[in-house]
N, C-alpha and C positions, 0 to 999 in steps of 0.2 A: 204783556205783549212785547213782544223785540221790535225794533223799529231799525231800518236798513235802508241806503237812498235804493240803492238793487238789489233783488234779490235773483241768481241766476242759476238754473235749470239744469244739473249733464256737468260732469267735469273730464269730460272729450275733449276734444280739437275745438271745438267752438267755446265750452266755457271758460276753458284755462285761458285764453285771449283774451278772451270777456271782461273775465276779473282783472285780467294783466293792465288792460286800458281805460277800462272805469275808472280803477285804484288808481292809475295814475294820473285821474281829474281831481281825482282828490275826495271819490264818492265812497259810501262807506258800502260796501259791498260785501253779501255772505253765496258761496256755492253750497248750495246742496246735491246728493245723490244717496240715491238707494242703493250703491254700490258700497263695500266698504275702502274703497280708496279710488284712485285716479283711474283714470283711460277709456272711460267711455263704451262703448260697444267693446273695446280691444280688452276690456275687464273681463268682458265674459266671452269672447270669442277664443276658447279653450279646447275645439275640436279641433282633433288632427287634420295639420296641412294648413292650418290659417293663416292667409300673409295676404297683404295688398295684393289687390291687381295691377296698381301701378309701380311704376319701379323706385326706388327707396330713394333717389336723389333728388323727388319732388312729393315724395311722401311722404312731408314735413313741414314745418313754417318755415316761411321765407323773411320774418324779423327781424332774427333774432341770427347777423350775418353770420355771425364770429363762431356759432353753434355748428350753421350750418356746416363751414370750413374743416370744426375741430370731432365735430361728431362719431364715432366708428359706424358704419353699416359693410359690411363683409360681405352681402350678398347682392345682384340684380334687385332681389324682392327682398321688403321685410317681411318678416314672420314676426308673428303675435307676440313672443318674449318680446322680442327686439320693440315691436310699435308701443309696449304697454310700459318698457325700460326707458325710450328716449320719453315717452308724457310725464313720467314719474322725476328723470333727471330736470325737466323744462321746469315744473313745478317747482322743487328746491334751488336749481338755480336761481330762480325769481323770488322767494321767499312766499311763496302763494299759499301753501296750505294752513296758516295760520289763519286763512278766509272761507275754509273749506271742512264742511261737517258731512260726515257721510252714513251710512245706514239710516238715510232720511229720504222717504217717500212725499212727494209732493201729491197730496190727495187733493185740495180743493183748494180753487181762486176763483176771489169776488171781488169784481170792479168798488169802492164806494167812490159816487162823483164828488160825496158832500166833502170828502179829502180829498179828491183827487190819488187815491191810493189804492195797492191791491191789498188784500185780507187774504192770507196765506193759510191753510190748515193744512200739515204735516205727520210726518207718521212718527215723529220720533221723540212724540209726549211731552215736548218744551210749552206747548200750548200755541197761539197764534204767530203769526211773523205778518207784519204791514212793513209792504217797500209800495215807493212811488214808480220805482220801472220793475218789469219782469222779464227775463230772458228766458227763454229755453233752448236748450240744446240739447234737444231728444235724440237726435239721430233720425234718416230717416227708413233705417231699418233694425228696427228694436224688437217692435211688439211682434211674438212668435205665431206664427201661423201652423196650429194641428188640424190636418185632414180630419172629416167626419169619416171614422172606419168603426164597424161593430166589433165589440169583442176587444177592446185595447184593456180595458181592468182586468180582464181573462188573461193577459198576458203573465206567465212565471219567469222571466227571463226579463233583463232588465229595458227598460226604453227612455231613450232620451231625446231631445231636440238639441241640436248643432249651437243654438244662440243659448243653450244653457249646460252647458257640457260640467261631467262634474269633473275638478283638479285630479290629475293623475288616476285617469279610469284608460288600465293598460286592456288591448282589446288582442295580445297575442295568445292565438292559438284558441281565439274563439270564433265562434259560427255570427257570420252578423249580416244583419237586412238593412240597406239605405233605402229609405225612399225620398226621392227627387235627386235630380242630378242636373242640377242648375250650378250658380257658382262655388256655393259651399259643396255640394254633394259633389260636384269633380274635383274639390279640394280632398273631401277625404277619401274619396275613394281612391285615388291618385296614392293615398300616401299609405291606406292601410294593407291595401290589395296584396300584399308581401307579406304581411305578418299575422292577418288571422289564419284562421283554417279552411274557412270558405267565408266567401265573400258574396250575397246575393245582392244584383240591382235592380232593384223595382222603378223604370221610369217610365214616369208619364210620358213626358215630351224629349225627346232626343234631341241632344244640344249640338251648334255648330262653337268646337272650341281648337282653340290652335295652340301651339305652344309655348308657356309662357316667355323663353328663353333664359329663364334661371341659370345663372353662374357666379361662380367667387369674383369676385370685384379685385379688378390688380390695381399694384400701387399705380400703374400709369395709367388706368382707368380714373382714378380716383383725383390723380392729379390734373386730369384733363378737366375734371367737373369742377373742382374749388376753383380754378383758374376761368373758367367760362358760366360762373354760376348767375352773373351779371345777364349775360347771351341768353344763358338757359329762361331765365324764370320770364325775361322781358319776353320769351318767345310763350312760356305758359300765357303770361296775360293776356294775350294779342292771339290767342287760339282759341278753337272751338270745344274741345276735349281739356284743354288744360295738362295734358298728360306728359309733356315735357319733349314728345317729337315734334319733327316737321311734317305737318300734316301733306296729302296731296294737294296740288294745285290743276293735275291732269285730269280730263273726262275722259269716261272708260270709250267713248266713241274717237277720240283721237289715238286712242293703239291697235297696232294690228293685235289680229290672235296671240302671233308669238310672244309681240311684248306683253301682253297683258296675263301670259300664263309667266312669262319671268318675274314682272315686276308683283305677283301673288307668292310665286314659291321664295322671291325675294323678302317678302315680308314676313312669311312665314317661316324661314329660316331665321329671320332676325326675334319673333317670337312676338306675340302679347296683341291680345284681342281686340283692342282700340285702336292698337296701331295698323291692323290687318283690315279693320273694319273704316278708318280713316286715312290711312298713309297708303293705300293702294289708288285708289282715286274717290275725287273729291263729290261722285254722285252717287255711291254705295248703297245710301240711306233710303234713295227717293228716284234711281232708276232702273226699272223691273230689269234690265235686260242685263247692267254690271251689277246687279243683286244676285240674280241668278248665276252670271258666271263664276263669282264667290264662290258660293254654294255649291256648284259645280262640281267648285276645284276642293275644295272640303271634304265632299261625298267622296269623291276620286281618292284624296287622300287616305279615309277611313277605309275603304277599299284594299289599298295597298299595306296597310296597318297591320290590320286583325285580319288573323289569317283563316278563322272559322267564320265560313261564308255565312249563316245562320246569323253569329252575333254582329257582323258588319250590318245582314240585311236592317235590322235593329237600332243599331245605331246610327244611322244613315236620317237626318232630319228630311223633312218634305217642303215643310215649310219653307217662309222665307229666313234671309239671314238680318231678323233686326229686333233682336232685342239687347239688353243689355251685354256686351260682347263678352265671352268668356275666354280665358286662358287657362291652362295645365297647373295644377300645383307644385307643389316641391318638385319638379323632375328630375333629381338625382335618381330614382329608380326606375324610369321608364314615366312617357308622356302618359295623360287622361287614357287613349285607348288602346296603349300597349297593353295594357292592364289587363283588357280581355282577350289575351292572347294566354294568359293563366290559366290551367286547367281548374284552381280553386274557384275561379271568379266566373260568374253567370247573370245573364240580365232577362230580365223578365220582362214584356212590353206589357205595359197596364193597361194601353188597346185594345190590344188581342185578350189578355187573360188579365180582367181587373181582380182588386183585392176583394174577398168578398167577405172575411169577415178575421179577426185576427185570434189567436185560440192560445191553449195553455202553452203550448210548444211552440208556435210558428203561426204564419201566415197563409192562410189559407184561398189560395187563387180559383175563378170562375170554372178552371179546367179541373176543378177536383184537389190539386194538386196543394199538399202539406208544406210546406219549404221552412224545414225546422232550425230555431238560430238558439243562440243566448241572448245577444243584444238585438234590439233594432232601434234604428236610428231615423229620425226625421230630418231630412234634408229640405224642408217644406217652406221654406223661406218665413215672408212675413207679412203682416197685415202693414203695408209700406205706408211712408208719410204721413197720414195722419190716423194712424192706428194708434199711434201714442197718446194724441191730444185729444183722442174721443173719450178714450178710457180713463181719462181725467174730467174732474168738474169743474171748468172752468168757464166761468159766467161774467160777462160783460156789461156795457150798458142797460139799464132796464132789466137785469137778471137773464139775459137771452146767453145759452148758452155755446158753447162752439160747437158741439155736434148738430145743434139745431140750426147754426147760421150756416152752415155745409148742406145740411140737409136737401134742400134743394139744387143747389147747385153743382154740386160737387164740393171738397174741400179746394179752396182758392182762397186770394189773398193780393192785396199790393205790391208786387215788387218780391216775392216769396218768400215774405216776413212778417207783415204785417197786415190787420184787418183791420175795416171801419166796426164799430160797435165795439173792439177792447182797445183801450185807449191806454201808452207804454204799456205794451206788450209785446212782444218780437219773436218769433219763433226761426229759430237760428234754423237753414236748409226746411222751412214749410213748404206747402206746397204751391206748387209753379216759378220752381227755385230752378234754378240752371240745371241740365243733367252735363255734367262733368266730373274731372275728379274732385274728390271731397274737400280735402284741405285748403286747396285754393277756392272751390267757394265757400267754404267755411270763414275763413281771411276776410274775402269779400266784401258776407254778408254784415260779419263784426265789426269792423271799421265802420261800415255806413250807420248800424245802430249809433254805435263809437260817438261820430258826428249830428248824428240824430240827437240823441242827449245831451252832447255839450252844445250846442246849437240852442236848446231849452233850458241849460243850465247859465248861460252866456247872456238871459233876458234880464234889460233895466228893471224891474221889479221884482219883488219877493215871492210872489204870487205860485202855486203851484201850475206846473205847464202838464197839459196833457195833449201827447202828442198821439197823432189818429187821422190814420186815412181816410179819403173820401170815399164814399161807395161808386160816384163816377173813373175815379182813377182806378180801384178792383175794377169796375167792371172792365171800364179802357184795357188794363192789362190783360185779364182774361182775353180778351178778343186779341191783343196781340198774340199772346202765346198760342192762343189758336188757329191764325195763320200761319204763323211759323210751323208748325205741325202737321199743317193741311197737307202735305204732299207725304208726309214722310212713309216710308213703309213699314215704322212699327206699329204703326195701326193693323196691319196684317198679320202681325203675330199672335200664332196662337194664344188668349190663357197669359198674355202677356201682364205681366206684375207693373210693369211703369204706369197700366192706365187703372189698374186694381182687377183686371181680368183672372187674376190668382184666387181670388177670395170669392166663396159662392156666396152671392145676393150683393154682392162690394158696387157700387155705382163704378159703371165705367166710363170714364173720364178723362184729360188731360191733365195731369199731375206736376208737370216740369215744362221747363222753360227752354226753348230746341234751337234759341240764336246763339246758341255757343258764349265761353268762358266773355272773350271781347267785345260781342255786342251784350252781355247783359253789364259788363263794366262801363260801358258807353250808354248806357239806360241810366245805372245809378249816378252816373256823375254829369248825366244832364237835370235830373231831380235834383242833385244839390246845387250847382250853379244856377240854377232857375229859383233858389229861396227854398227847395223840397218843396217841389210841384208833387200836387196831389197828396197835400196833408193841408187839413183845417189850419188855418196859420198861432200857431204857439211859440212863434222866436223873433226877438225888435234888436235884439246884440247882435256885437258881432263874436261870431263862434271861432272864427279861423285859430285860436292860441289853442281851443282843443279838439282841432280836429288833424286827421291824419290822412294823409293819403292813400287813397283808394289802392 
């Protein structure tokens, strides 16, 4: 059996930190991943159009300064080479992969209390692995989500899902069916629309998405941001999105009409969904009437767009505007709905005419109708946040294991990392983790683990620490994050993925944490200045030589 003080989960955004700060407590530390090398979700995110939503000068670590400064990003957004080349550079700069063994599946963990350790089974036939802490950093959109449709093995033409795309599968000059058009499917649709031969869109729910504002990054762009990078990131911390703008400060009831049609086509010309959906004004989320006037201007927009009255009526959402906000991909060739201005391109509303069974040619819709491809594609998002951690067997105190400690309540957690009953165990962005951008709470959550550990590591005795939330502190948090939510209007949304409304039979629930990037930093660093309130007490040192700032 291997013996490791960590063993950590995902060599993404969150493990590569992981290892990077353990290691330098001086813990003996192994990453594993089923991937065959570094980047996380961005390993497999190999369908056309793949890039951030956010813009690329804060879709990065904020550590590692001198990176930051000297780094290239040539565009607004990164794109998937780009995300998957700087993880891969971060990695050898730091000397990491010599910690990191990959085409290794993490099948199965077991608490033992009599060591105070996990008991690790693996898929990559080394035989067992025992570490005393366990990380994960699954992502929290991995696990693939396939519609129930009859007839998919009948399919002769090929089919793939978006989160599994295979290397260099060229789709010019072929016939291809998307279904969903959420944020991957207007990624690819966005990008293929020009190069197949016809393009069909099968969506369920029509999206409210704006423009990313994709463009080449100039040198005095660029100089403007190494120089203000200080500005920038104190303003991510201190925000609710994390996303590197100034959010609004204004209520949509203190503009007349006029301003508040300027300051939408204002933000809309400036591009990117969060910032449309947060830097217009500051009650977007949670007041029906500047909710609607969004939406409004959206619809109106699509209107003026697509010029086939038919495909607009289609496109045109009903709902409200609050789900996870979406932007345009690559827009070098035309935004998300110029797209359907293409005589190639056609959308089918799964409303009106659902799929009713899928055959050797095509897809076959309610209205009779054949709609013959080569490819089709699932844009079908994913079984989110704790799709990962189910599908693993991972068993804690008394042999209880996490899908069963979920079971009733939903998947929830301490501080969106930790549970009572698995004791060092952390699951990097679990559930009822901040909804923001990723890397900054990725950062976050890391650090606080970071301090978690050497805090247990930093104790007068030799004694193994086991560190383990209270069930009063989950339950305490749960109730927070669910006032915080109480008003919000993504509850409205249809079929909506943040509460698991995607997935038929999924408990629908609260999933994330809605006080934004600075109140959840202001949570975790009342927990550590309080001794880490709401954990069984496992620390009499003092930790502060290894800990880091939040």
């Amino acid at each position: 059996m291997e013996h490791y003080d960590a063993v950590i989960v995902g060599a993404g955004f969150a493990g590569i930190y992981q290892l990077y700060l353990l290691r330098a407590q001086g813990l003996k530390c192994l990453v594993i991943d089923q991937a065959g090398d570094v980047g996380g979700t961005w390993y497999w995110n190999l369908y056309p159009g793949a890039m951030s939503d956010t813009e690329s000068y804060v879709y990065r670590y904020s550590w590692d300064k001198e990176l930051l400064k000297s780094y290239e990003w040539k565009e607004h957004y990164v794109k998937q080479p780009q995300v998957l080349a700087y993880l891969e550079h971060v990695v050898e700069r730091h000397d990491l992969r010599k910690d990191m063994r990959f085409n290794t599946q993490l099948v199965g963990a077991n608490w033992d209390d009599s060591s105070q350790t996990w008991k690790l089974d693996v898929s990559s036939g080394k035989g067992k692995i025992e570490c005393r802490y366990l990380v994960t950093g699954l992502g929290l959109l991995s696990k693939q989500n396939y519609p129930e449709i009859d007839g998919l093995d009948s399919f002769q033409g090929q089919l793939h899902h978006t989160a599994k795309w295979p290397k260099d599968l060229d789709l010019t000059g072929l016939r291809v069916g998307v279904v969903g058009c959420g944020s991957t499917g207007v990624q690819v649709i966005t990008n293929i629309a020009g190069k197949v031969s016809h393009l069909t869109c099968f969506q369920r729910h029509p999206q409210y998405s704006v423009p990313s504002g994709d463009k080449v990054v100039t040198d005095e762009y660029r100089k403007w941001v190494n120089e203000n990078y200080d500005t920038i990131w104190d303003g991510v911390w201190n925000s609710i999105t994390a996303f590197g703008f100034k959010e609004s400060e204004r209520a949509f009831s203190d503009a007349s009409p006029e301003e508040r049609e300027k300051v939408f086509q204002e933000n809309w010309e400036k591009g990117n969904g969060f910032r449309f959906m947060f830097g217009t004004f500051n009650d977007l989320t949670f007041n029906p009437e500047a909710n609607e006037a969004a939406c409004e201007f959206i619809r109106k927009k699509i209107g003026q767009i697509v010029k086939d009255p038919e495909k607009a009526k289609k496109l045109k959402p009903t709902d409200v505007y609050a789900r996870r906000p979406l932007c345009d991909g690559q827009a070098r060739g035309g935004t998300y709905y110029e797209q359907f201005n293409r005589d190639n391109v056609d959308i089918v509303d799964l409303k009106e005419t659902p799929i009713e069974r899928v055959e050797a040619k095509g897809v076959r819709t309610s209205d009779g109708k054949l709609h013959e491809l080569d490819v089709l594609v699932f844009a079908t998002g994913f079984d989110a946040v704790e799709g990962n951690y189910t599908r693993i067997n991972i068993h804690g105190r008394d042999g209880i294991s996490l899908a069963d400690a979920w079971e009733g309540p939903g998947p929830t957690s301490y501080l969106g990392f930790t549970m009572p009953g698995f004791p060092n165990f952390f699951a990097i962005t679990g559930p009822k983790g901040p909804f923001t951008n990723i890397p900054p709470a990725v950062e976050t959550q890391v650090r606080f683990i970071n301090n978690l550990i050497g805090a247990a590591e930093s104790s007068s005795d030799d004694k193994p620490k086991a560190i383990e939330a209270t069930p009063e502190a989950e339950k305490d948090w749960s109730k927070l994050c669910e006032e915080l939510a109480a008003n919000s209007l993504f509850w409205k949304a249809e079929d909506n993925w943040i509460f698991g409304a995607n997935i038929a039979g999924k408990r629908r629930c609260l999933r994330f944490f809605f006080g934004g990037m600075q109140g959840y930093r202001q949570k975790l660093e009342e927990c550590e200045k309080n001794g880490f309130a709401g954990f069984k007490p496992f620390a009499d040192g003092n930790s502060s030589a290894r800990a880091v700032k939040l």
